[in-house]
C-alpha positions as CSV (number, residue, x, y, z in Angstrom):
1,X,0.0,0.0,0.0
2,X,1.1,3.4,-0.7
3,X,1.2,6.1,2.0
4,X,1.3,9.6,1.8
5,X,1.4,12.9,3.9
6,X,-1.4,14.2,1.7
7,X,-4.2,11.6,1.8
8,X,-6.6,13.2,3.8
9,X,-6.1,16.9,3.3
10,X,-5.5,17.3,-0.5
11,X,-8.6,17.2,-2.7
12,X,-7.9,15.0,-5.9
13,X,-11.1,15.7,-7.2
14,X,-14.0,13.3,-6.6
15,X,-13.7,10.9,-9.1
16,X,-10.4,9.9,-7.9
17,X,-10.9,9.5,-4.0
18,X,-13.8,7.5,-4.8
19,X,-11.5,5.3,-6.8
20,X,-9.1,5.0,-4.2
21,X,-11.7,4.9,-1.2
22,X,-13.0,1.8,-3.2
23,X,-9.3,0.2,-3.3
24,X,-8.7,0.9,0.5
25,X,-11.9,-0.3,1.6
26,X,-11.4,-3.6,-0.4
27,X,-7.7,-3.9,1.2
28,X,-9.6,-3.5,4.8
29,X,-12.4,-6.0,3.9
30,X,-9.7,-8.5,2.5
31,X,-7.6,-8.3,5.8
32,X,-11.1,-8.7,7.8
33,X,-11.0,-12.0,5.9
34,X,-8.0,-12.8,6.8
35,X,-8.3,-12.4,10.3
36,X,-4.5,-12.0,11.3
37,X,-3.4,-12.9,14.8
38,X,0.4,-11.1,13.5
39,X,1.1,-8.4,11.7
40,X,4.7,-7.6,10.5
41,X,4.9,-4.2,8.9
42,X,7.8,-2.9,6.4
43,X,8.1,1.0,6.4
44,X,9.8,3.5,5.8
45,X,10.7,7.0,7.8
46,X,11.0,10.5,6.7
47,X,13.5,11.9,9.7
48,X,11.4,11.6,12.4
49,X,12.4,8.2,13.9
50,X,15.6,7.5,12.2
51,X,18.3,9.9,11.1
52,X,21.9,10.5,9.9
53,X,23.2,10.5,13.7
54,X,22.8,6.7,13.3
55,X,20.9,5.5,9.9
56,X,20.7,1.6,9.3
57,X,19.4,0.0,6.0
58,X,17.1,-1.7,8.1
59,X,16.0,-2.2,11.7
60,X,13.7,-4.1,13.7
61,X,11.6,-2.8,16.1
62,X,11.0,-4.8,20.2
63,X,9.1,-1.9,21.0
64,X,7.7,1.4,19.2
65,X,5.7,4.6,19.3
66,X,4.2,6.4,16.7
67,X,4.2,10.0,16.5
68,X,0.9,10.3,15.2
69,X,2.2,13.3,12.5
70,X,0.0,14.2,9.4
71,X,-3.7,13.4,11.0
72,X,-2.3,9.4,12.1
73,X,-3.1,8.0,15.1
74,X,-0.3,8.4,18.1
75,X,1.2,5.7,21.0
76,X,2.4,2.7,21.5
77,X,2.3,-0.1,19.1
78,X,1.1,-3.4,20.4
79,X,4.9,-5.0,20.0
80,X,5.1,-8.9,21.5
81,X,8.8,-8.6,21.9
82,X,9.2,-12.1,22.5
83,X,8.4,-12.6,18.8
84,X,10.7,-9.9,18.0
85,X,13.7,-10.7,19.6
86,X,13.1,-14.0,17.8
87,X,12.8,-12.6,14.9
88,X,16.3,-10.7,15.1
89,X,17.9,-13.9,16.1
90,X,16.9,-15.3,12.8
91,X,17.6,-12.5,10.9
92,X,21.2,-12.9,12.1
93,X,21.3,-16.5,11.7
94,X,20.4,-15.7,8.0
95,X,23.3,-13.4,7.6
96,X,21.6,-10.5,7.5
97,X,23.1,-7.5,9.8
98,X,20.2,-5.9,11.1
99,X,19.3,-3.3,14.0
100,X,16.8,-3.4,16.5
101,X,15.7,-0.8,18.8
102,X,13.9,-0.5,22.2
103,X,12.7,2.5,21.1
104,X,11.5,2.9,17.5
105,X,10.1,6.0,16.6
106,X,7.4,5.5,13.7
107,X,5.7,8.4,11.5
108,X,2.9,8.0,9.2
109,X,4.9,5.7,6.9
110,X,4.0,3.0,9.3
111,X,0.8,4.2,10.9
112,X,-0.8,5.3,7.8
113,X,-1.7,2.2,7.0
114,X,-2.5,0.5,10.1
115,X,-4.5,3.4,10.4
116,X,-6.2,2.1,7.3
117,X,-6.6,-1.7,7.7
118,X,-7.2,-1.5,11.4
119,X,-8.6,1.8,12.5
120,X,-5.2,2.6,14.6
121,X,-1.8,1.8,14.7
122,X,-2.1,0.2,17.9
123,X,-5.1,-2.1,17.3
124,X,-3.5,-5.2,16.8
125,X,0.1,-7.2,17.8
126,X,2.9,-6.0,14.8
127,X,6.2,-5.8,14.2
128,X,7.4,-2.9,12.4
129,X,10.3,-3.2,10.3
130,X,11.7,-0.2,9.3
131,X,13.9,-0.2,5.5
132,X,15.9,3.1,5.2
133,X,14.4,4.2,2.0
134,X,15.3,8.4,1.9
135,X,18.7,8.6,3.4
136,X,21.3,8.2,1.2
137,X,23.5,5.7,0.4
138,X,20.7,2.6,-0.2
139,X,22.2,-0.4,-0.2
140,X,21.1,-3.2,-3.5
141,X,17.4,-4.2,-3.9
142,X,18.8,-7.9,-3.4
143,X,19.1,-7.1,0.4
144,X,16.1,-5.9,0.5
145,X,14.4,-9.3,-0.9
146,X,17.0,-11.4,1.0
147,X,15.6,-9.8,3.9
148,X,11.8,-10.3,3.4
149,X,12.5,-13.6,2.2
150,X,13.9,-14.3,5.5
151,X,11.5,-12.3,7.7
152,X,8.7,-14.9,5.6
153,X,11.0,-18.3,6.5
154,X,10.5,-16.8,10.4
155,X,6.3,-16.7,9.9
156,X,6.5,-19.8,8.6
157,X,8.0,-21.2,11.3
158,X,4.9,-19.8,13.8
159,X,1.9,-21.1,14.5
160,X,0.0,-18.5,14.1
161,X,-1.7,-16.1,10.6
162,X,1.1,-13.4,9.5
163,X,-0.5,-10.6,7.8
164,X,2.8,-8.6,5.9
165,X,2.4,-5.0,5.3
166,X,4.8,-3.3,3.0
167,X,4.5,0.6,3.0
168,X,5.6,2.8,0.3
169,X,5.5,4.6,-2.7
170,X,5.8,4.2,-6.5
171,X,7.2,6.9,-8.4
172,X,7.3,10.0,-6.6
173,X,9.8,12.9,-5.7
174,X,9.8,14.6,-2.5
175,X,10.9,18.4,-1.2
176,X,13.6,17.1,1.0
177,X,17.2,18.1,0.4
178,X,20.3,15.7,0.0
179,X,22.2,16.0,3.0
180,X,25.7,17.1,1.3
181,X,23.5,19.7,-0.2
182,X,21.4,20.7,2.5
183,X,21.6,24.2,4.3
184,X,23.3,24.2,7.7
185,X,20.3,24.6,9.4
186,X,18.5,21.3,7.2
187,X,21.1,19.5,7.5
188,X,21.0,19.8,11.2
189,X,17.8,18.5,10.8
190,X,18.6,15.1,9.2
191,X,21.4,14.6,11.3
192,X,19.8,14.8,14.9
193,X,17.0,17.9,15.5
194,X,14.3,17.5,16.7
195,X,11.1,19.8,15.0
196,X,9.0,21.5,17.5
197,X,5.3,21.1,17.2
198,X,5.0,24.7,15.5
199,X,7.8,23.7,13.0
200,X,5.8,20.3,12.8
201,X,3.0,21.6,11.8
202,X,4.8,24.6,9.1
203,X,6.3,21.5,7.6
204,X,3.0,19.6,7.6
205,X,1.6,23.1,5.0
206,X,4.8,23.4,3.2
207,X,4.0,19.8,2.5
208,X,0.2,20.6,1.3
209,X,1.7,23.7,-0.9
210,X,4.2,21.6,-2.7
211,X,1.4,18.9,-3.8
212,X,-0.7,22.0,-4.8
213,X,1.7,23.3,-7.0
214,X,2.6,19.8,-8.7
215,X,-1.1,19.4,-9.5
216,X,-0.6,22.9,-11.1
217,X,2.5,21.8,-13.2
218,X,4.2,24.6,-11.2
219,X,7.1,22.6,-9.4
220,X,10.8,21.9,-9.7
221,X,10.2,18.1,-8.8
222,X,10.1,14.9,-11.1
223,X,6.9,13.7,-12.8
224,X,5.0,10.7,-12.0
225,X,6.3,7.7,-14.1
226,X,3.3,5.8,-14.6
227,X,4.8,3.3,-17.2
228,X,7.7,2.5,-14.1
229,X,5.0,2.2,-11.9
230,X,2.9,-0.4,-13.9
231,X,7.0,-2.4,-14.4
232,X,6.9,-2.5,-10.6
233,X,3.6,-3.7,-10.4
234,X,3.8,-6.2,-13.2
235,X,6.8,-8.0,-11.8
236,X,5.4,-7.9,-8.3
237,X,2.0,-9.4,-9.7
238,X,3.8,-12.5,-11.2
239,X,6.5,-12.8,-8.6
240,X,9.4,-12.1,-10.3
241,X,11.3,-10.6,-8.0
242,X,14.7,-11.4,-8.8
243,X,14.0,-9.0,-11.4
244,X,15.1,-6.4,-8.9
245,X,17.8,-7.6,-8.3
246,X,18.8,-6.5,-11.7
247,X,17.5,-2.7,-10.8
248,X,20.3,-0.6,-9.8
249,X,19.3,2.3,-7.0
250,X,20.6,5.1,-9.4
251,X,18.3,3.5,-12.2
252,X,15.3,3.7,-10.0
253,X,16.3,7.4,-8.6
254,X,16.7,8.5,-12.2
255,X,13.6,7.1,-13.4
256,X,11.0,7.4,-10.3
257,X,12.0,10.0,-8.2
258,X,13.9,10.7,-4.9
259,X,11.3,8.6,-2.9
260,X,10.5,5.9,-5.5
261,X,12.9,3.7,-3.1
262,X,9.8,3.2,-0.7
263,X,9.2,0.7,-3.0
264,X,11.9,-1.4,-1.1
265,X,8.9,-2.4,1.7
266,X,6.6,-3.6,-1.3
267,X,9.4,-6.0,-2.6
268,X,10.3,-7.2,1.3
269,X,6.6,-7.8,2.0
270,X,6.1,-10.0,-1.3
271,X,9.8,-11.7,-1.0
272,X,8.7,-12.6,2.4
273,X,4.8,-14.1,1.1
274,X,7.0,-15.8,-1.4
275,X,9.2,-17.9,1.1
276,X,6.1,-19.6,1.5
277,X,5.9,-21.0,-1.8
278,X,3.7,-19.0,-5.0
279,X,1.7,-16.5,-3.9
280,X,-1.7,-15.4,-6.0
281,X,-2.3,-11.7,-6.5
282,X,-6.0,-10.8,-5.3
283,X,-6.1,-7.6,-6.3
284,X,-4.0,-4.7,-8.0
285,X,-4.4,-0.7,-7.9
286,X,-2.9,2.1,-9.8
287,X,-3.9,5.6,-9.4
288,X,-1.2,8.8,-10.0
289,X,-2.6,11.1,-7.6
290,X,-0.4,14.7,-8.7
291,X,-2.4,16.7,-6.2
292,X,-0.3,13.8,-3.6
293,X,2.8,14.1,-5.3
294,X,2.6,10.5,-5.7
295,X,1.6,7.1,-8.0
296,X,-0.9,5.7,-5.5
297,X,-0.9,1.7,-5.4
298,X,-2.6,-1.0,-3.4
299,X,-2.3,-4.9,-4.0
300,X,-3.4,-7.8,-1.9
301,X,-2.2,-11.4,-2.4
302,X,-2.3,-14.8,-0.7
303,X,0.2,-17.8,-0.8
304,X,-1.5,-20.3,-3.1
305,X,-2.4,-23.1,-0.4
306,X,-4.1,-20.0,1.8
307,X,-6.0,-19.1,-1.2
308,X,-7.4,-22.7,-1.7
């Protein structure tokens, strides 16, 4: 599922919330199905949990709060840290180097869509897994499936249904500065300070000015790249993802934007359905949204055996 700042303040005209109202309530109505006693959650950050003072590719979270920023809901997400210090032991034991943290900080990256599927972040027992998609240097795409196909080999291993939530975008480009060309003061910023809730909320308009002046065609940032977006899709749809592992990050930066990367969490959530043999795509949606400054997408899917 896509996020973004923008979903419930910018107007994208009524034809197109209706169509993506219909696509979120069939994603809620499909996990109502499902019935999910776990949920692990892949999601970004946007410099509010995570910054350069220390910035892993990916960390696992034993206990989190969300800061509830851009209208998402706040407090402390339902961890079990049994399962996730279990779930870090395996990660290790699978080669993988990753972080955890007894204190996650989670924005609306996360929430957003918990917000969605469950009515608040902290409805249900999750794991949020956070994949540095905005700071630069990423890492390869191949990490990023090695790690969801690992996280998946873990559910498997429990008795108990794993819903997997990836969070991100498709093509879009955001107003946030590189660091090494960031002012003093923004740079500052991505390193280690903290906004105050007035500079919060100025951030939170600049935010709904930029989209405003992309849906005007009066903006310095990249188009939508619908025809990348519908790549992404198709290879996720099939489950050829060692396609990406072809994709260099530069490629997918040139092509889709600064924050195109988001679409890191899509490719760990499917690589770790996969680990569980074929998966069937249920559903697939694709709406650019310019007035967002994002492709919006939503797609469901079920390993084959849970779909019998």
């Amino acid at each position: 599922m896509s996020h973004t700042p923008l979903l419930w303040t910018a107007d994208p005209g009524e034809s197109v919330r209706r169509r993506v109202d219909d696509a979120l309530r069939g994603a809620r109505e499909f996990v109502d199905a499902f019935e999910p006693d776990l949920v692990v959650v892949f999601g970004p950050d946007h410099y509010q949990g995570f910054r350069y003072q220390l910035m892993p590719p990916f960390c696992v979270g034993t206990a989190a709060t969300a800061i509830g920023d851009y209208g998402t809901s706040a407090g402390d997400l339902d961890v079990p840290r049994a399962l996730a210090d279990d779930l870090i032991v395996h990660l290790l034991a699978a080669d993988l180097d990753v972080a955890m943290s007894e204190k996650m900080v989670v924005d609306h990256g996360i929430s957003q869509p918990l917000d969605i599927l469950f009515g608040s972040c902290t409805a249900r027992p999750m794991i949020p897994i956070f994949i540095n998609s905005v700071a630069e240097p990423l890492g390869p795409l191949r990490r990023i499936r090695r790690l969801g196909h690992a996280v998946g080999e873990w559910a498997g291993l429990l008795d108990r249904k794993v819903l997997l939530v990836g969070s991100g975008g498709l093509s879009h480009d955001v107003p946030i500065p590189r660091l090494r060309e960031a002012s003093p003061e923004a740079a500052a910023y991505l390193v280690d300070r903290r906004r105050t809730p007035a500079e919060q909320q100025a951030r939170e308009k600049a935010v709904y000015e930029a989209g405003q002046a992309f849906a005007r065609g009066d903006s310095p940032l990249m188009p939508l790249n619908p025809e990348l977006d519908r790549e992404i899709l198709r290879h996720l749809e099939i489950g050829d993802l060692a396609h990406f592992d072809t994709v260099t990050v530069e490629r997918l930066g040139e092509q889709g934007g600064s924050s195109v990367h988001e679409v890191r969490s899509w490719i760990a959530a499917h690589a770790a359905l996969q680990a569980a043999g074929h998966y069937r795509t249920e559903s697939s949606f694709y709406q650019p949204v310019p007035e967002w400054i994002i492709s919006f997408g939503i797609t469901t899917a079920l390993t084959r055996e849970t779909a019998r």
